[in-house]
Phi, psi and omega in degrees: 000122192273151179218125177248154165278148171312307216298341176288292176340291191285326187300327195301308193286341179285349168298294187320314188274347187288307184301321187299311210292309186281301168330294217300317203284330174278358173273317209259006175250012172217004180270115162267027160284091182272349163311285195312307205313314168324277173349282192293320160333293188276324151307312176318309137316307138355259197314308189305290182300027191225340173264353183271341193277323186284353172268340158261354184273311163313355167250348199256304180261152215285241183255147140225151179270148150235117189298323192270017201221141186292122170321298181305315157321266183337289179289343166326293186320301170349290182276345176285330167295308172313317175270019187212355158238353183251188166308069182289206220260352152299349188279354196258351141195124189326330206277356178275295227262011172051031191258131213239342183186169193303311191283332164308311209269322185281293189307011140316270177344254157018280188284330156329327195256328176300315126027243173335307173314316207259348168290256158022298163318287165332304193254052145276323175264021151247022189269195169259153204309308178315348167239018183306290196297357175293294190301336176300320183286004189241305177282005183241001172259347179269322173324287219279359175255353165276286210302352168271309194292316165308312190278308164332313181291328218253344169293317198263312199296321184292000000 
């Protein structure tokens, strides 16, 4: 029986959010579209404040086990997910992620924060029940940032 600390759980999401955060600023320093330069602005922000709720929930919460998985497994699984499927090490320059033009850099985006939801979900059935609704309130704010990004798209595009 593998046993972790939550605080593992959360260094994983404040990297997601740290990264999300370096995409957003550094897409918007090379994207000359000063709506998107907002747009990404103000995700960024976001995401800093989605990494201060994951650094306190990472200080307030303790151990939980988990049976059917190994600690060293799991977190491997974490970081293999985090780095290949949320804002990996292309979020810190743009010119990796090609971004070439306004609609690459949102469809970037887009699938990045979708990403992030479904990590969210996830490790939402190893926290403890008592912080479900904080996480919920995270994934509906990672929602509303696709759904900002989509409208964006759907703007630019007709």
């Amino acid at each position: 029986m593998g046993i972790f600390t939550m605080r593992d759980i959360f260094d994983v999401a404040v990297k997601i959010e740290e990264k999300g955060e370096a995409f957003y600023r550094q897409t918007a320093s090379v994207i000359s579209d000063t709506t998107v330069q907002q747009l990404f602005h103000r995700l960024a922000d976001e995401e800093v404040g989605h990494k201060q709720v994951f650094l306190k929930l990472s200080a307030q919460i303790g151990t939980v086990k988990l049976t059917p998985v190994a600690r060293e497994d799991f977190l491997a699984y974490l970081e293999a997910y985090t780095q290949n499927l949320i804002f990996d090490d292309t979020g810190s320059d743009p010119e990796l992620v090609k971004v070439k033009d306004l609609l690459t850099a949102v469809n970037f985006a887009i699938s990045k924060e979708q990403g992030s939801i479904y990590y969210y979900k996830e490790i939402k059935e190893l926290v403890p029940i008592s912080e479900h609704a904080l996480l919920d309130n995270i994934i509906e704010e990672e929602r509303r940032h696709v759904l900002k990004l989509i409208e964006f798209k759907l703007a630019r595009v007709k």
